[in-house]
N, C-alpha and C positions, 0 to 999 in steps of 0.2 A: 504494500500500500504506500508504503515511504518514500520506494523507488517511483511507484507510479507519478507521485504528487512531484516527485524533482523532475522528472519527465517531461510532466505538464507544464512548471513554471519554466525550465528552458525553454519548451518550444515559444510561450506566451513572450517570455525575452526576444526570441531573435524574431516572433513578428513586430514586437514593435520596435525594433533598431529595422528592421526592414522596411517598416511604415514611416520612422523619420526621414530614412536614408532617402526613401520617394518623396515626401514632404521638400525634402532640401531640396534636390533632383526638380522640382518643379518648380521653387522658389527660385532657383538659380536659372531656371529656363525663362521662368517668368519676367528676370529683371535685364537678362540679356534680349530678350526679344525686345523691349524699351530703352536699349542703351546705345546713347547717342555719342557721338565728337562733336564737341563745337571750336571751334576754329576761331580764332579775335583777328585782330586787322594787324597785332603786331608778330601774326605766324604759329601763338603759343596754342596749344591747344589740348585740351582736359575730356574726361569722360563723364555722363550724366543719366538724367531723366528730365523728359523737358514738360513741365507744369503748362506754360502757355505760355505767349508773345504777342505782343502788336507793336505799332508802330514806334513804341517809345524803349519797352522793356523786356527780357527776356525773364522769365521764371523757371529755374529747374534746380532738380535734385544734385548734390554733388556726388558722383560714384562712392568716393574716399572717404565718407561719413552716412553709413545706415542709420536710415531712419532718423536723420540728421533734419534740420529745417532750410525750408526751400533756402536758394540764394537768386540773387538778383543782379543782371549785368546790362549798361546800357544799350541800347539796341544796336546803336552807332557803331559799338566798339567792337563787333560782334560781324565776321564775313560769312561762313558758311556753319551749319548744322546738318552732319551727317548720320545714317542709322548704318548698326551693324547688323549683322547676318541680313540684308537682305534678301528677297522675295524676289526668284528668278523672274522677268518679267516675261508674260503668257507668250508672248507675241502678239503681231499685231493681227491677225484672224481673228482675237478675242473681242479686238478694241476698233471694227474697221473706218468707224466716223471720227473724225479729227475736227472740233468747233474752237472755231477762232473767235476771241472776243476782241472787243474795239479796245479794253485797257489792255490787251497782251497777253492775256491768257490762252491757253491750247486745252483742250478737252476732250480727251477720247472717252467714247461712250460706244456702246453697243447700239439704241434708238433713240431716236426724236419725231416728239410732236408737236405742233399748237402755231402760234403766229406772234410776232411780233415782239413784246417782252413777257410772254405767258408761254414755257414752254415745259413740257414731260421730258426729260429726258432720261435714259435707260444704261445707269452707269455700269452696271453685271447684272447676272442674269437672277440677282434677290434682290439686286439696290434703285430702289429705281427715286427721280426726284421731282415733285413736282410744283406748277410756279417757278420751276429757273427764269428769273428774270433778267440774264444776263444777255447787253446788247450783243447780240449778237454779228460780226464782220464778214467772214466767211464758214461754210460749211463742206467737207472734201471728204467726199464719198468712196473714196476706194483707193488703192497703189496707183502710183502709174510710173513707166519704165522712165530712163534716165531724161529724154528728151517730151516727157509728158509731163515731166516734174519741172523741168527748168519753163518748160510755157504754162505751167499751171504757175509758178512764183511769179511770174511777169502780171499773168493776170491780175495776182492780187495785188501787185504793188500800183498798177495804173490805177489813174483818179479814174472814178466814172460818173456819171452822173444820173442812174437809175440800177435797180436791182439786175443783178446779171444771171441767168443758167451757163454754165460751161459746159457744154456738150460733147459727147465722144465719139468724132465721124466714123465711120467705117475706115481701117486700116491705124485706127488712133490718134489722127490727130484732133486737136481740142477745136470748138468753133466757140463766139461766147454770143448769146443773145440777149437783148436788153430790154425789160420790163417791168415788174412789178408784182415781189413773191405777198402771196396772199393768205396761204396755209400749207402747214406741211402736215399727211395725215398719209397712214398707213402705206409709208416707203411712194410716197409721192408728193408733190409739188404742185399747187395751183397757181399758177404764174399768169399774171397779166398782160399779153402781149396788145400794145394797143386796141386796147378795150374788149377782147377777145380772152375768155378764159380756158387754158389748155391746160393738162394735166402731164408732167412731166417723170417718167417714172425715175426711180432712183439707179437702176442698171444702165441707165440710157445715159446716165451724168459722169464727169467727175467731179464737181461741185455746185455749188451755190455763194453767189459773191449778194451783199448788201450793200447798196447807199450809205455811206455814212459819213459827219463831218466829221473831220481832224479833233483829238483832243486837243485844248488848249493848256494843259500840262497835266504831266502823267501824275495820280496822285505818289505819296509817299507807300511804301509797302515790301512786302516779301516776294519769293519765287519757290512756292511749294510745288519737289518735283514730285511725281509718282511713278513708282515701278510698271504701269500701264500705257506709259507715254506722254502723262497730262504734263500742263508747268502751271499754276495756278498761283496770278497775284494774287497777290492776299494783304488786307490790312489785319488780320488776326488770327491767331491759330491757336489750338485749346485741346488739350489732353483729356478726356474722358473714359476712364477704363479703358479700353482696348481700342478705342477706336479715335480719332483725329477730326474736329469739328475746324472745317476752315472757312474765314468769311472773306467777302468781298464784295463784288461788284454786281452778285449776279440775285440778292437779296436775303431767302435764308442761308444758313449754312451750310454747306457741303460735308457730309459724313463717309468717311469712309475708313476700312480698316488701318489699325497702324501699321500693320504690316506692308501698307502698300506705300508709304515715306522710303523715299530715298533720300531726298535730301531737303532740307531748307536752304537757297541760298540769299543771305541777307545783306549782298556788299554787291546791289544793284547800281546803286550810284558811286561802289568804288572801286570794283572788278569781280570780273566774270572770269570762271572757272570752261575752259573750251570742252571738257566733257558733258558739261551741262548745257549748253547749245545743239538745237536740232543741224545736222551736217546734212547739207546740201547733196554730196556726194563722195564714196570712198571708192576708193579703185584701185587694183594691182596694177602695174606695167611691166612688167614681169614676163619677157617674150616667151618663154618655157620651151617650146620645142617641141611638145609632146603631143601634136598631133590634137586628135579628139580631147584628150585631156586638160586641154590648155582652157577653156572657160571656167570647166569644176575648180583647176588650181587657183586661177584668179580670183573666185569666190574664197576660198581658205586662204588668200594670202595678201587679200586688202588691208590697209589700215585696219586698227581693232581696238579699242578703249581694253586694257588689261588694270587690274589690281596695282595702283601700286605704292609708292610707302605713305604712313597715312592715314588720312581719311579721304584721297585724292587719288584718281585713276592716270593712267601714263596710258599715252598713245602709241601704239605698236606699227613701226610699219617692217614689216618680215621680208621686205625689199624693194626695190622699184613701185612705186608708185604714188598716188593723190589724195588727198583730204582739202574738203571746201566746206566752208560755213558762211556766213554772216555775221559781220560785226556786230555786236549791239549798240546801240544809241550810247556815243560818249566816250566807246574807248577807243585809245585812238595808240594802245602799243599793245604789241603782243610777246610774252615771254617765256621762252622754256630752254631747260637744258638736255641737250642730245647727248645720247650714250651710246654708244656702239656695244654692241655682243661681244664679252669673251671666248664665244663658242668654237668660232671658227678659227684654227692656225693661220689659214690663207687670207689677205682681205684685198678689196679693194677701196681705189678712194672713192668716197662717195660724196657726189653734187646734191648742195642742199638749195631749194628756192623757195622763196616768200614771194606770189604774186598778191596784188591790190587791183580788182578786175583784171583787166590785160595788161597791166604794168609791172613790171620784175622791183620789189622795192627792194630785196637782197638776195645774193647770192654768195654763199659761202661753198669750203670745202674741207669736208674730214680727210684728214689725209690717211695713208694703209698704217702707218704708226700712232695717229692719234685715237684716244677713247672717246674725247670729251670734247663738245661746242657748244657756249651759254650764248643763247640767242637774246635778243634784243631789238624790234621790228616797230618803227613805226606804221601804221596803216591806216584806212580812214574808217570812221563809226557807218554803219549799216553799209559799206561795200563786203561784196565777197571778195573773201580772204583763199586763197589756195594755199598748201604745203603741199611741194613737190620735193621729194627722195629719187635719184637717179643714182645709177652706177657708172665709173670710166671704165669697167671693163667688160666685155659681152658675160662674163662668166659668171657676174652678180657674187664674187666671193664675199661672204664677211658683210653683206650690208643688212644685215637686221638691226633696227636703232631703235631706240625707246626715245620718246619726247615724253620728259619728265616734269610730270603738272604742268601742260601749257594753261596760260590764265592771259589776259586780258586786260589792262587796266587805263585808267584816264591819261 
């Protein structure tokens, strides 16, 4: 009976050191899943939980003190907030509507319905929001190949001066027609062509551009990214159990998982991280030789945003070829430091170019003994920006180079 009763009290021991051990296990799950870097403006940067922010203050927990009390840092001083273990992002099949707002915003959503500043929109397939009352600028229905995207940009950037369809001819290219959108309801469009109502389906599109005037200044605010695509100004942002209430332009608040934060970046008016900008276009040049095989390598061997030290990604390009973006409003230099590969014994030297539209603003060159070239680029705010990596010799030795944190500043 004796033996039985020790029997019984060890097994009741090691389940509850079992049941702490899971306790801990989740509590430690729990707080990494919510554990940020925030980054300040003079480069230092600490680990947390972020309470909430708006335009003036940041609120969060310090890693270094459990169940310590919030602390508080100016907004000002303060560049980017990033999340750890990220939430691989679905792809864009999940997310195929891209809504552009007149403050800057990007919003991928799954549906949209309604008119004008009354709209349902269908953030996944449990989230849905309704009354978004964000003006909305354009609306871009689907992929489109490299020269469908550079006259789909064109279009958005012209003034116009009535509601537009961008239509997709037979063979792909875009036509745009000018009218007046009326309602968008169940994956169609009721468009006013002088005075005539025609229903435009959404397969037949690849967007919808709006009339709209020019802000007359951007307000003050944040750039909440998400792991879905979106960039969402924001004048406040607020921690809720698990989930991330963000506000702005578009009336109530925007809910969505935390898991789906990538980043906040808060150093709009003081530089921009070039990970965090949508890229215009990546591309190998990378002759390869291999026959059939030469398009599939060029896919695996374009430019590629990799991990790198940080809470900041490094640009990868694994040999010959381009990256293009857009500047954003205001910066007007771009910096990063290139790294060459140890991997390879053999190298060659490799041609580096900064274009500003069609204008070469520098060109340098790593030579087959050098590692290292800290760049330094003036360039102008809202032109595309190219990086070109080239090799001198056909054999492409040794040119794998990391661009380490490029960022953007005034």
């Amino acid at each position: 009976m004796r033996e039985t009763r020790a029997i019984l009290q060890q097994n009741f021991f090691s389940i509850v050191v079992l049941l702490v051990v899971l306790f801990q296990g989740a509590l430690a799950s729990g707080q990494s899943a919510t554990s940020l870097r925030f980054t300040d403006i003079d480069g230092q940067s600490w680990d947390g939980q972020l309470v909430s922010l708006d335009q003036d203050v940041l609120v969060y927990k310090p890693a270094e003190v459990a169940g310590g009390l919030d602390a508080t840092k100016k907004l000002e001083q303060i560049v980017r907030i990033e999340r750890f273990n990220k939430s691989p992002n679905r792809g864009s099949d999940a997310w195929p509507i891209k809504v552009g707002l007149t403050d800057g915003s990007i919003l991928a959503i799954q549906k949209i319905e309604g008119r004008e500043k009354d709209w349902r929109i269908q953030l996944d397939d449990r989230m849905a929001q309704v009354g978004f009352a964000g003006e909305l600028k354009y609306l871009k229905l689907k992929s489109l190949d490299a020269k469908g995207e550079e006259a789909w940009e064109a279009y958005v950037r012209e003034e116009i001066k009535s509601d537009a369809l961008i239509v997709v001819r037979p063979g792909g290219a875009l036509d745009r027609v000018d009218g007046v959108v009326k309602e968008i309801r169940d994956g169609k469009i009721q468009f006013d062509v002088d005075g005539q109502i025609v229903e435009a389906s959404f397969d037949r599109l690849a967007g919808v551009l709006w009339y709209r005037k020019a802000l007359s200044a951007k307000p003050k605010g944040v750039n909440v990214i998400l792991s879905n695509g979106s960039t969402l100004f924001s004048q406040k942002v607020k921690l809720v159990d698990d989930s991330l209430q963000i506000a702005g332009s578009w009336g109530d608040s925007l809910i969505v998982p935390l898991q789906w934060l990538d980043a906040i970046d808060c150093g709009l008016d003081k530089l921009a991280w070039l990970s965090g900008l949508m890229p215009i276009d990546s591309r190998s040049n990378n002759k390869g030789g291999f026959g059939d095989f030469d398009s599939m390598l060029a896919k695996t061997t374009k430019p590629r945003w990799v991990k790198g030290e940080g809470s900041n990604q490094d640009l990868l390009f694994s040999g010959p070829g381009e990256y293009m973006f857009r500047a954003p409003e205001g910066m007007t230099k771009l910096q990063a430091r290139l790294q060459r590969s140890s991997e390879s014994e053999s190298r060659s030297a490799i041609l580096v170019e900064v274009w500003v539209d069609d204008q070469i603003a520098i060109r340098k060159e790593i030579a087959p003994e050098e590692e290292l070239l800290d760049l330094e680029v003036p360039i102008v705010p809202e032109k595309k920006i190219k990086l070109v990596m080239a090799s001198k010799s056909a054999l492409n030795l040794g040119t794998r180079v990391l661009w380490r944190q490029p960022r953007l500043s005034k």
